[in-house]
ZAVEXKOL-987145 format. One record per residue (C-alpha): residue in three letters; x, y, z. Coordinates in steps of 0.001 Angstrom, whole numbers, plus 524288, in hexadecimal, padded with zeros to 5 digits. Layout:
ALAXYZ ...
END
This chain:
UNKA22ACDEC3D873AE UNKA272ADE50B86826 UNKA23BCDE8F185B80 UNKA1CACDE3D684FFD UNKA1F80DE58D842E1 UNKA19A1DDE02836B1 UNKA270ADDEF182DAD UNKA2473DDE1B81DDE UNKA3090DD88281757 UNKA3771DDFE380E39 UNKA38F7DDB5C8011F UNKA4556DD15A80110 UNKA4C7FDDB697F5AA UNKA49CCDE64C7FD41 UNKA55C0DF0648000D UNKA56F6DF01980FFD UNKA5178DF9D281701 UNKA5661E00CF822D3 UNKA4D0BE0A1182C85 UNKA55D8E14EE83572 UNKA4F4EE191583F2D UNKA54CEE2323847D8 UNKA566EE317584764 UNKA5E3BE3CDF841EF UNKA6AF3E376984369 UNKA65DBE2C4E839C0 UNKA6038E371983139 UNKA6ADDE410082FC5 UNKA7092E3F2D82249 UNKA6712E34438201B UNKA6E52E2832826BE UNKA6549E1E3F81FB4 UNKA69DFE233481346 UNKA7806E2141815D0 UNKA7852E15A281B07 UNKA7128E112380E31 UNKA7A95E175E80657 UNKA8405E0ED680CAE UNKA7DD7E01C980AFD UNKA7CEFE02987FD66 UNKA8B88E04A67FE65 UNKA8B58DF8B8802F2 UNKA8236DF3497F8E7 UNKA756EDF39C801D4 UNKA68EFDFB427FC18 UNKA6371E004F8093C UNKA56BDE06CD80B87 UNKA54CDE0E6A81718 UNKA49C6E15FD81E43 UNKA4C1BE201582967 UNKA43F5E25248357E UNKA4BA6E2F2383A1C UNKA4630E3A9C8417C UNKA4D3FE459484A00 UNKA50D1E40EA85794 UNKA4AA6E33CE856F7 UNKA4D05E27F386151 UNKA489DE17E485D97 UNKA3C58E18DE866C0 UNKA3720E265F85DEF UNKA38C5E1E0085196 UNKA3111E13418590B UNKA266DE1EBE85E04 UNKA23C9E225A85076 UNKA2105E152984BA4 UNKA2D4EE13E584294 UNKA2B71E051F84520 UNKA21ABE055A8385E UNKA2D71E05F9830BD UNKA312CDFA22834E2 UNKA22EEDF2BC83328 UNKA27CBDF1748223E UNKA3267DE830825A8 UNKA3AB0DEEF281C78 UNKA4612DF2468231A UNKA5257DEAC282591 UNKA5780DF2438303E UNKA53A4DFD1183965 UNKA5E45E052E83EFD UNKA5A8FE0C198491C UNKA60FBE19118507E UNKA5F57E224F85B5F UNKA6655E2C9F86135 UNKA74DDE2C5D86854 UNKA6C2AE24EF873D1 UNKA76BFE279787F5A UNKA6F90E2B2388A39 UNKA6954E20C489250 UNKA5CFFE210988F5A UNKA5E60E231E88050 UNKA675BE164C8807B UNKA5C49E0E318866E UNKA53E7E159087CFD UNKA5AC9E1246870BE UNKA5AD1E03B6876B9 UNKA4DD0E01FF87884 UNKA48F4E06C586CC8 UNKA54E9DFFD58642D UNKA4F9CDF54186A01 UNKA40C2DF650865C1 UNKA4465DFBD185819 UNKA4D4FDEE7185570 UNKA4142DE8AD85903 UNKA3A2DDEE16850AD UNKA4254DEE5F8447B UNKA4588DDE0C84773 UNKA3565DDB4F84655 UNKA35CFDE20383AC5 UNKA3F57DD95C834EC UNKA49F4DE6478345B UNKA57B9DE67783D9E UNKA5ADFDF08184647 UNKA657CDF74D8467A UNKA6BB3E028E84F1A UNKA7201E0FE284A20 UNKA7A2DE13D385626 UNKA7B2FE2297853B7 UNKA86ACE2CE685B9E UNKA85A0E35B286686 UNKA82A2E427886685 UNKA9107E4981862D5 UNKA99D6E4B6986DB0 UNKA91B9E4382877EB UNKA9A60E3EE18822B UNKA9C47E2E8187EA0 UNKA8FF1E300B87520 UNKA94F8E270086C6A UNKA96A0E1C598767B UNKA89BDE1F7F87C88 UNKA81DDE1D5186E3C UNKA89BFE120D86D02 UNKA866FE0BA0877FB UNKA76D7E0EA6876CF UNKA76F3E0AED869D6 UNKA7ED8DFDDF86B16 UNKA7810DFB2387811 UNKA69F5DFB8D86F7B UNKA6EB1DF51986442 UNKA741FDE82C86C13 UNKA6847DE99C8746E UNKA5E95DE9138676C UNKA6919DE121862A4 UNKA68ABDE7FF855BF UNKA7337DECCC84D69 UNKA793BDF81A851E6 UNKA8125E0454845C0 UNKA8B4AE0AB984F01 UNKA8A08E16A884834 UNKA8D88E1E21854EF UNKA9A62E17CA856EF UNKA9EA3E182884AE7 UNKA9D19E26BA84AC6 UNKAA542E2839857E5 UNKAAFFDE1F2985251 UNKAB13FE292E84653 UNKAB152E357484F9D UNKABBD7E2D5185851 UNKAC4DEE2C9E84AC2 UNKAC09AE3954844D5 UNKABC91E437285097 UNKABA84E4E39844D4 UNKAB02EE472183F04 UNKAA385E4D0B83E04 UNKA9736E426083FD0 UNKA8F4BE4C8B8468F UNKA8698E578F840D9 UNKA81C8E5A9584C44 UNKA82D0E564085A81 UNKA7CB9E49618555E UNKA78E7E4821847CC UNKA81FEE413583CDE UNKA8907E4A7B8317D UNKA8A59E42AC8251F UNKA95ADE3B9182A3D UNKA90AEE37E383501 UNKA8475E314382D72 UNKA8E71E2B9A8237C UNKA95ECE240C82FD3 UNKA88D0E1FFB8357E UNKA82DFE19E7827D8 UNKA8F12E12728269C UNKA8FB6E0D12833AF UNKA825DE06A0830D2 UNKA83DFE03A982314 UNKA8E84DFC3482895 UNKA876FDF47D8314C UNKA7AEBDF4808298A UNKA7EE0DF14581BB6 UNKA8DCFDEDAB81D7D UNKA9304DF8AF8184A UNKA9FDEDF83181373 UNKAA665E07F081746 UNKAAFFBE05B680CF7 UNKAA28AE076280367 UNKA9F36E13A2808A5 UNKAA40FE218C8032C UNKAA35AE2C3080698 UNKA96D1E315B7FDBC UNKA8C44E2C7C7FC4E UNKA8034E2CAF7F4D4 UNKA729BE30607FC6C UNKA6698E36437F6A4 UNKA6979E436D7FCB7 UNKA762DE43667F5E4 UNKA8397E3E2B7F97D UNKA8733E3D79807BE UNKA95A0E3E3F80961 UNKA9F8AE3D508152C UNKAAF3CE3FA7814D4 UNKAB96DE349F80F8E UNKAC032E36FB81D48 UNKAB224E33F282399 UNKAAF6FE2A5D81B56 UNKABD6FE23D181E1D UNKABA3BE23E782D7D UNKAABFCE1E1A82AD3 UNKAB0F2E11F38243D UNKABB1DE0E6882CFC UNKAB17DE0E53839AF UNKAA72EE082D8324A UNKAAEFCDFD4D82C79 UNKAB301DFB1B83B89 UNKAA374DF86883C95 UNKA9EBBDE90083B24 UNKA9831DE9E382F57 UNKA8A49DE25C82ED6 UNKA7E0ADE1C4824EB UNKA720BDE51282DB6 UNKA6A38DE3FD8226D UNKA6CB2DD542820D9 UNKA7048DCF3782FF3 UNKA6E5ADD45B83BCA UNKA7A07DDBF884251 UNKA7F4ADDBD4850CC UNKA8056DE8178587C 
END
């Protein structure tokens, strides 16, 4: 069924806007906030609006009519995430429903954008598994695609002690820090070398390691940089 949506342009000196929808691994120490933090590093004034709740999938966003948020034409981008997504049926899942949300977010004048996540810790190949469902949606929505995920299993590959995991899934600071530069990088352009390792949030100031921050900037300068919020980017 395709979707209709009457956008309302936002005002042409408005800051852009960016919606996250996904779930608690977008919500633990506030994602959104970070990666804003981090484009106005890089001289971008972001705004951005979360729907985040416990445990949700694409479709449960859909279900609950989160599609009104896009009706305003506000937003410049939607970046969307799910879980890790490595069993069969969650892959097709996260496909199908990448697919409708890019839909969506294209009629209302927004581009999509994927937020490939990481396994559950110590799941055997996990990180090749999310990377596979999450690149195989992304080319199929042909959308642009943060590989959060991979970036995280190249930093375990060159520092093993590294702790990304509170839990058996969810992010510890550093692990949030790593994600929100892998898609400032790709969303603003972000330049690591502007990043240190504090920074200001309206909780307080979030702070990782020099040694952390060290191994973040090398992998994401390895990253193609691109401005989502001005061309469309490849997968």
């Amino acid at each position: 069924m395709v979707l209709s949506l009457l956008a309302t342009a936002a005002p042409a000196d408005a800051a852009p806007r960016v919606l996250f929808l996904g779930n608690s691994l977008t919500a633990t120490n506030d994602l959104p906030a970070l990666v804003a933090a981090m484009a106005t590093l890089q001289g971008v004034a972001l705004e951005t609006e979360m729907s985040a709740p416990g445990g949700y999938a694409l479709e449960d966003h859909w279900q609950d009519g989160a599609t009104a948020r896009l009706a305003s034409g506000r937003f410049t981008v939607v970046i969307l995430q799910q879980g890790p997504s490595t069993q069969d049926d969650s892959r097709a899942h996260l496909r199908a429903w990448t697919a409708r949300w890019a839909e969506a977010a294209r009629q209302a004048g927004a581009r999509p954008a994927l937020f490939m996540v990481w396994p559950r810790e110590g799941q055997p190949r996990g990180f090749a598994l999310v990377g596979r469902s999450y690149r195989e949606a992304a080319a199929a929505a042909g959308i642009a695609l943060f590989p959060v995920g991979e970036t995280w299993a190249a930093a375990l590959e060159k520092a093993p002690g590294l702790s990304l995991y509170t839990d058996v899934l969810h992010p510890t600071r550093a692990g949030s820090f790593l994600a929100a530069m892998v898609i400032a990088r790709r969303l603003v352009a972000l330049d690591p070398v502007r990043v240190p390792p504090e920074l200001p949030l309206a909780g307080g100031r979030y702070a990782i390691t020099p040694e952390e921050l060290a191994l973040f900037r090398s992998l994401v300068t390895a990253l193609p940089a691109a401005n989502l919020l001005t061309r469309d980017l490849t997968p």
